[in-house]
PyMOL CGO cylinders between C-alpha atoms (Angstrom):
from pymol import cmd
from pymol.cgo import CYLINDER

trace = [
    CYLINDER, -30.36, 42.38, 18.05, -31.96, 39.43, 17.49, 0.3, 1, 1, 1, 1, 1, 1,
    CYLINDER, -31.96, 39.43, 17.49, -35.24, 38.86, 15.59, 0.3, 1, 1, 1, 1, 1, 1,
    CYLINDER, -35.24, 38.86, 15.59, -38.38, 36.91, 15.90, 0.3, 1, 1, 1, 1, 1, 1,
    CYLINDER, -38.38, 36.91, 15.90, -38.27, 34.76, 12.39, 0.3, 1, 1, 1, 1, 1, 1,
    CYLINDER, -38.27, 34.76, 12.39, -42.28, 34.66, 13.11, 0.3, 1, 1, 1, 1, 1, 1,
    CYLINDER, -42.28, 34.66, 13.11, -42.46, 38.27, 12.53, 0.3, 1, 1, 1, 1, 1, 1,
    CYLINDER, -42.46, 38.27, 12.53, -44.31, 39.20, 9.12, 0.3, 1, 1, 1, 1, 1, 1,
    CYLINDER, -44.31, 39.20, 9.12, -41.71, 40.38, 6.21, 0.3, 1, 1, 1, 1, 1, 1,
    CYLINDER, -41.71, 40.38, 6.21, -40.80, 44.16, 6.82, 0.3, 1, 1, 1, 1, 1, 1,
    CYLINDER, -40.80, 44.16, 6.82, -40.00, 45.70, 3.96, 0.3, 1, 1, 1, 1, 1, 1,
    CYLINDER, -40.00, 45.70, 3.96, -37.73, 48.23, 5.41, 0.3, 1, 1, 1, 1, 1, 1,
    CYLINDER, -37.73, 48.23, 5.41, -35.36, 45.86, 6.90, 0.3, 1, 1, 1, 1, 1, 1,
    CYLINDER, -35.36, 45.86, 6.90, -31.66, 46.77, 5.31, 0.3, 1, 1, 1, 1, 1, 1,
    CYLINDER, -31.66, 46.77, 5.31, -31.36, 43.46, 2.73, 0.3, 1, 1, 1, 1, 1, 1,
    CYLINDER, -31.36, 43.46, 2.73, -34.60, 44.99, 1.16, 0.3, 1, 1, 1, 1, 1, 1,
    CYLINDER, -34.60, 44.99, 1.16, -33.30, 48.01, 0.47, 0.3, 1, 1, 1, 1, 1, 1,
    CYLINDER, -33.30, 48.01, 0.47, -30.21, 46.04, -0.52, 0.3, 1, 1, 1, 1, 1, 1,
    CYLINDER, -30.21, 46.04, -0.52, -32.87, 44.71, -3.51, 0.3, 1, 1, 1, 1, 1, 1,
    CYLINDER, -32.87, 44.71, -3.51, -34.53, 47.87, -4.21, 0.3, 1, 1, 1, 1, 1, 1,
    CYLINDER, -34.53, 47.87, -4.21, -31.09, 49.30, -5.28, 0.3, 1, 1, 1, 1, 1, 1,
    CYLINDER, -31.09, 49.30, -5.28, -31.30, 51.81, -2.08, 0.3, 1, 1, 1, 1, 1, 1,
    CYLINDER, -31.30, 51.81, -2.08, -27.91, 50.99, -0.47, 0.3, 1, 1, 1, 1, 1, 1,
    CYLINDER, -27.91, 50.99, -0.47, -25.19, 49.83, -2.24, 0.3, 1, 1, 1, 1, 1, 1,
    CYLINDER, -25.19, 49.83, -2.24, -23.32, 46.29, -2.30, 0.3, 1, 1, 1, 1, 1, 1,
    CYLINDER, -23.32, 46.29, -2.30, -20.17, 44.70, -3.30, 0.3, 1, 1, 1, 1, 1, 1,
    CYLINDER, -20.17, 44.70, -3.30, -22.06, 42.23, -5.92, 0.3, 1, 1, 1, 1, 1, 1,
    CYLINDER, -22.06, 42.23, -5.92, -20.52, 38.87, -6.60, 0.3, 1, 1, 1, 1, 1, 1,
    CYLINDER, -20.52, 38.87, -6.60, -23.40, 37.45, -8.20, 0.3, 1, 1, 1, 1, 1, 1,
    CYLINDER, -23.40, 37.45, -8.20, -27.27, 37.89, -9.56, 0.3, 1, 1, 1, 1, 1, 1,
    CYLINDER, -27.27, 37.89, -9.56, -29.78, 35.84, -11.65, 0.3, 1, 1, 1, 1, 1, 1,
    CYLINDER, -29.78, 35.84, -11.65, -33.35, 36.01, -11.17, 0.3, 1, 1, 1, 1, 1, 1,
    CYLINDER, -33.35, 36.01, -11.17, -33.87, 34.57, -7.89, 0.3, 1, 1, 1, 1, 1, 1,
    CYLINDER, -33.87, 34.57, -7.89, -30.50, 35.48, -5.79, 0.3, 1, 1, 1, 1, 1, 1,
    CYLINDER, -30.50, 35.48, -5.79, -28.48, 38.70, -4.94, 0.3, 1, 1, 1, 1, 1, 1,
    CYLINDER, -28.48, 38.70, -4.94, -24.70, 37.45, -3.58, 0.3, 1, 1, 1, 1, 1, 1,
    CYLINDER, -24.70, 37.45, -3.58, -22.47, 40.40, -2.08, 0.3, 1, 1, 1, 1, 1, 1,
    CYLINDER, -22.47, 40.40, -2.08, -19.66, 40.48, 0.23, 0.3, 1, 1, 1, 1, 1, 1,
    CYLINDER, -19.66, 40.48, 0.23, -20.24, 41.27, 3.88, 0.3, 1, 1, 1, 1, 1, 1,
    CYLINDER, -20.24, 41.27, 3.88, -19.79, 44.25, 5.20, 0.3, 1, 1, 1, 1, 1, 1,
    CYLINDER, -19.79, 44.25, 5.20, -18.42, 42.90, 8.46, 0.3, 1, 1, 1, 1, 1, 1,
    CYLINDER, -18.42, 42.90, 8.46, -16.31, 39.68, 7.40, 0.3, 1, 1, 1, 1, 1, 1,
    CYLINDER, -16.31, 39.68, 7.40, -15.88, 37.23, 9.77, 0.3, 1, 1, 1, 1, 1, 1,
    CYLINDER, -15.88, 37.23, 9.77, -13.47, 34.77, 7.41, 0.3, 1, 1, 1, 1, 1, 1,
    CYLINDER, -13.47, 34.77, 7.41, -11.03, 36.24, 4.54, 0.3, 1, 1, 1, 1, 1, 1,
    CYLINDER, -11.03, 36.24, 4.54, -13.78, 34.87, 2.09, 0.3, 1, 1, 1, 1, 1, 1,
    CYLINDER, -13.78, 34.87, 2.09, -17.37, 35.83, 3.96, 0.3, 1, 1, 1, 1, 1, 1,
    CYLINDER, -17.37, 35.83, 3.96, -20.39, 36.37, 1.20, 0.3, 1, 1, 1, 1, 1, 1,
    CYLINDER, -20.39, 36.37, 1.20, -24.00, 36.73, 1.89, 0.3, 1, 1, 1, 1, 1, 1,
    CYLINDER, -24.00, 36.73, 1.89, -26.52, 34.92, -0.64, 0.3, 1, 1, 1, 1, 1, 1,
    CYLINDER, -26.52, 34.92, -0.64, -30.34, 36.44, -0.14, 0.3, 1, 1, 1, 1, 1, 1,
    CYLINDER, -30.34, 36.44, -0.14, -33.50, 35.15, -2.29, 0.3, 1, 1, 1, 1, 1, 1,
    CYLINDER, -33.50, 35.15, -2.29, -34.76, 37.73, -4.23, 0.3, 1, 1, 1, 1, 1, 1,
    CYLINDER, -34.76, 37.73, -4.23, -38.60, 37.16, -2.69, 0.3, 1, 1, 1, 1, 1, 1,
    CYLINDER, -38.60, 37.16, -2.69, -40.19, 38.22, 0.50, 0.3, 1, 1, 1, 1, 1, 1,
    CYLINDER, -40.19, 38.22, 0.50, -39.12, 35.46, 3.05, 0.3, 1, 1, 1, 1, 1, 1,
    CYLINDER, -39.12, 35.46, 3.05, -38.35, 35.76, 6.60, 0.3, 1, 1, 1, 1, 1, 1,
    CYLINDER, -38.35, 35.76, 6.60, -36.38, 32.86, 7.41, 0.3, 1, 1, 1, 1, 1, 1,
    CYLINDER, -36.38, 32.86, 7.41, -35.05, 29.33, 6.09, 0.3, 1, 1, 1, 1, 1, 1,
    CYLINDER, -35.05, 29.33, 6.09, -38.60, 28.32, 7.46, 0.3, 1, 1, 1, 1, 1, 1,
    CYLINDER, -38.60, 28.32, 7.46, -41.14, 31.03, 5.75, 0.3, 1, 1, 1, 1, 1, 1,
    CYLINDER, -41.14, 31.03, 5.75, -39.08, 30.10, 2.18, 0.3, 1, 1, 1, 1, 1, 1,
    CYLINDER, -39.08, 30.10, 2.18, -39.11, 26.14, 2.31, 0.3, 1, 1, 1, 1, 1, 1,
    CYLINDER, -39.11, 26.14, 2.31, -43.01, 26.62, 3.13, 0.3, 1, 1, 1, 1, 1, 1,
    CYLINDER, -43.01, 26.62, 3.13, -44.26, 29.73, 0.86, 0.3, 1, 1, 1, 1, 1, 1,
    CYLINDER, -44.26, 29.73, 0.86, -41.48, 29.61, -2.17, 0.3, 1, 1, 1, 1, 1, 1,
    CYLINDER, -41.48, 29.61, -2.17, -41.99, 28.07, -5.55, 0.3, 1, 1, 1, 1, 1, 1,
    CYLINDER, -41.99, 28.07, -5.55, -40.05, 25.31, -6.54, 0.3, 1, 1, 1, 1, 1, 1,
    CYLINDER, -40.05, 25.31, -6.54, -38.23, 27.38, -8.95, 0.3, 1, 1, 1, 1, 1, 1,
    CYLINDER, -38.23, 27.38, -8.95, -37.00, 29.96, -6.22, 0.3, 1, 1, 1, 1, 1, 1,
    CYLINDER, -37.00, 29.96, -6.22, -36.08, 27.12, -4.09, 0.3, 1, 1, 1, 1, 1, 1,
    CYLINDER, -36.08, 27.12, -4.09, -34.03, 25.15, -6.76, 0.3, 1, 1, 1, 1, 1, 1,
    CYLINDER, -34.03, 25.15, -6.76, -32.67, 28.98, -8.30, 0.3, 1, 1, 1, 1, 1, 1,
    CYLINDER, -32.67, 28.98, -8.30, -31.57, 29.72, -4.64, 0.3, 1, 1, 1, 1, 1, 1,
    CYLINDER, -31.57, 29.72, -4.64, -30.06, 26.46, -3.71, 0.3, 1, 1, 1, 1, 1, 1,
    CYLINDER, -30.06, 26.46, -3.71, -28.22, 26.76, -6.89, 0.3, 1, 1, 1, 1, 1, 1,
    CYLINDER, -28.22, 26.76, -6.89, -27.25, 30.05, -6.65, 0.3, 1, 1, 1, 1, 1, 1,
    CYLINDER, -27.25, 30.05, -6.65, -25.27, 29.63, -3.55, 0.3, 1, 1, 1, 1, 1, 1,
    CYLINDER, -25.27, 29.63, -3.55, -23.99, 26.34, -5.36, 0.3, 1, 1, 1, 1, 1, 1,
    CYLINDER, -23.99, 26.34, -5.36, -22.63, 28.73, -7.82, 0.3, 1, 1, 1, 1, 1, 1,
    CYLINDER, -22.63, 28.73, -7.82, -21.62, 31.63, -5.50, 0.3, 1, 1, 1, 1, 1, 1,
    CYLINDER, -21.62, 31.63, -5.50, -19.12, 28.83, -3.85, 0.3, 1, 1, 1, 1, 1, 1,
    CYLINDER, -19.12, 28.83, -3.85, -17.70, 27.55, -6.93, 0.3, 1, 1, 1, 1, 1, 1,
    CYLINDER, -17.70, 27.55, -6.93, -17.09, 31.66, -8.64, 0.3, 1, 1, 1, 1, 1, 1,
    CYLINDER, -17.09, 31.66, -8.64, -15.30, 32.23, -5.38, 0.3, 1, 1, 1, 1, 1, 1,
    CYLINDER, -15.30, 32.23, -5.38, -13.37, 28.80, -5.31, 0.3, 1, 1, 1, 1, 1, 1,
    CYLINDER, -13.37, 28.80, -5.31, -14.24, 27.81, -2.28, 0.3, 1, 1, 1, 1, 1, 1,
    CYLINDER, -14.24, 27.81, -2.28, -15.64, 24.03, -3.07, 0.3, 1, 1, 1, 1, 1, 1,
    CYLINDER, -15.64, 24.03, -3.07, -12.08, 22.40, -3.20, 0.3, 1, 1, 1, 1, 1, 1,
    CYLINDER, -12.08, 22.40, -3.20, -10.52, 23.77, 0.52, 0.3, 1, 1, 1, 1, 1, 1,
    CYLINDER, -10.52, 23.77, 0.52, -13.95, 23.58, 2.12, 0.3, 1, 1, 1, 1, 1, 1,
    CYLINDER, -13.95, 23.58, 2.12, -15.66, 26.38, 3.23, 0.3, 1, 1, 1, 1, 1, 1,
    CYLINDER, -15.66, 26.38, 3.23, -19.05, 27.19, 5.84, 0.3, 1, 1, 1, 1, 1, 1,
    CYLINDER, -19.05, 27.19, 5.84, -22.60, 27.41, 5.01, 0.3, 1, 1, 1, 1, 1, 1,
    CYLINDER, -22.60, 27.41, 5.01, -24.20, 29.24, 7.51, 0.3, 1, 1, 1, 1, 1, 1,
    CYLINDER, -24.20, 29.24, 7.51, -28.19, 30.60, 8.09, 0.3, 1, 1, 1, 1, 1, 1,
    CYLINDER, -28.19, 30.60, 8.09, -29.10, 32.18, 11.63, 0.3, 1, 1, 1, 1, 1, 1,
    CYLINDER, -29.10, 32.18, 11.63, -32.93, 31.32, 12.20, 0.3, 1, 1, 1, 1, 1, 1,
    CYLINDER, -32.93, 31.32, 12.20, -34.67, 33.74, 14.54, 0.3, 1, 1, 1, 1, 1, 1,
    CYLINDER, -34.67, 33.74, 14.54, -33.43, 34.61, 18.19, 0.3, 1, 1, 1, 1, 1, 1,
    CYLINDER, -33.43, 34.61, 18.19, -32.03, 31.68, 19.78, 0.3, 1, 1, 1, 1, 1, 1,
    CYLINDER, -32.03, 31.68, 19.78, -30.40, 31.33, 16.01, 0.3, 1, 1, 1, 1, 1, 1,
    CYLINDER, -30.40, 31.33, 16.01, -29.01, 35.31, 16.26, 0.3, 1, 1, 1, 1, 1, 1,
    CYLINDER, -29.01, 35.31, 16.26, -30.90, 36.25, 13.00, 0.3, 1, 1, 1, 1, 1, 1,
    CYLINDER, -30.90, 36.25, 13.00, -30.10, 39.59, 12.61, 0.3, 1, 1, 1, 1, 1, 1,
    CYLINDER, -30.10, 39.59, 12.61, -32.05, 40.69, 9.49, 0.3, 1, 1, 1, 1, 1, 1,
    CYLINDER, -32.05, 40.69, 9.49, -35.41, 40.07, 8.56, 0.3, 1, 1, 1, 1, 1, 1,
    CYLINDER, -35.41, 40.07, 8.56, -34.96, 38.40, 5.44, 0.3, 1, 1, 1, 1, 1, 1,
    CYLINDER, -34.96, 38.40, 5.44, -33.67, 34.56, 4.76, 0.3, 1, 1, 1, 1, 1, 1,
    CYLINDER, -33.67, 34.56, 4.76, -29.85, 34.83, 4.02, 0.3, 1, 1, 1, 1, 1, 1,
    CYLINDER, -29.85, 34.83, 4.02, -26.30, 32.61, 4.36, 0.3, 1, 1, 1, 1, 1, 1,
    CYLINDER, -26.30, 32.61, 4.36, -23.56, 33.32, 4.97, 0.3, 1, 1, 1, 1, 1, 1,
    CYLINDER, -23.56, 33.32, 4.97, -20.80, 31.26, 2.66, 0.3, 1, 1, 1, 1, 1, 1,
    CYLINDER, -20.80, 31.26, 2.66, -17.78, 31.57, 4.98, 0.3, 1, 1, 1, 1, 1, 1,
    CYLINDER, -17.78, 31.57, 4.98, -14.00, 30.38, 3.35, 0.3, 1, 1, 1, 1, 1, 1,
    CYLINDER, -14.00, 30.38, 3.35, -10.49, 31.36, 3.05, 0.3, 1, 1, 1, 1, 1, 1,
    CYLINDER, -10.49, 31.36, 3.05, -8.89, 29.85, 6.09, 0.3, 1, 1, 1, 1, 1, 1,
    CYLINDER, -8.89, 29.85, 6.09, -9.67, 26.54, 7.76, 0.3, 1, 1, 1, 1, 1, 1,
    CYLINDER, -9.67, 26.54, 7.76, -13.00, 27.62, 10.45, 0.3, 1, 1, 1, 1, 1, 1,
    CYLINDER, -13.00, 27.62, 10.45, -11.97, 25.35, 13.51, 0.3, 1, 1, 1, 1, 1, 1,
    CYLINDER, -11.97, 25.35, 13.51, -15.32, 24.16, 15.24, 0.3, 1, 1, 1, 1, 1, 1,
    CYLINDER, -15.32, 24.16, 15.24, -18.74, 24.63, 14.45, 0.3, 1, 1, 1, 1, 1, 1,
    CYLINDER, -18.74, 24.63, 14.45, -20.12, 26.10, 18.13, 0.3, 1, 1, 1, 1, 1, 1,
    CYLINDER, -20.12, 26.10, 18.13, -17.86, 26.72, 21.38, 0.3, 1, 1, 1, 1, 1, 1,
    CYLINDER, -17.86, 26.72, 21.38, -18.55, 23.75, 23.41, 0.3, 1, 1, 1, 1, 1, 1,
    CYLINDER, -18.55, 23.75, 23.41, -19.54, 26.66, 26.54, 0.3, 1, 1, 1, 1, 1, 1,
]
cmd.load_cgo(trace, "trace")
């Protein structure tokens, strides 16, 4: 179900617990300010989630409450994420849902790095 990216940060939603250690992931990647792990669910042969390590909401809460140095270490660890997982040279999709009209599923800023296969349009045209 969709979520309000408004919303305060809940602390019990599932890419929190992700953090904490509490569920497992597949782990492609970690430094300081990102977690990277495959999704559970893939929608493309390649499909990886990249998270922030800190307490944001959405692509909105993190540009406007971050540090520079979690923005830059995010933005470059999803840099990185796509060149491990050679993805740069065929192309792949960068992809964040922002709040309810956006689908955001989980209350915590994430994108999706989609790859493997060529992705055919962006939205249906419906």
């Amino acid at each position: 179900m969709p979520i309000d990216a408004t919303l305060p940060y809940d602390d019990a939603n599932i890419f929190a617990r992700i953090l904490r250690g509490e569920i497992p992931c597949q782990k492609v990647f970690e430094d300081d300010f990102a977690l990277a792990f495959h999704d559970i669910a893939p929608q493309a042969p390649i499909h990886i989630l990249v998270i922030p390590k800190g307490r944001y909401v959405s692509w909105d809460d993190f540009s406007a409450t971050a540090s520079e140095a979690e923005i830059a270490g995010f933005v470059r660890a999803v840099g990185q994420v796509a060149r491990d997982n050679g993805l740069v040279a065929p192309g792949y999709r960068l992809l964040a849902n922002i709040g309810a009209h956006g689908h955001q599923e989980v209350p915590h800023l994430h994108v999706h790095l989609f790859g493997g296969r060529p992705l055919g349009a962006m939205l249906s045209r419906g």
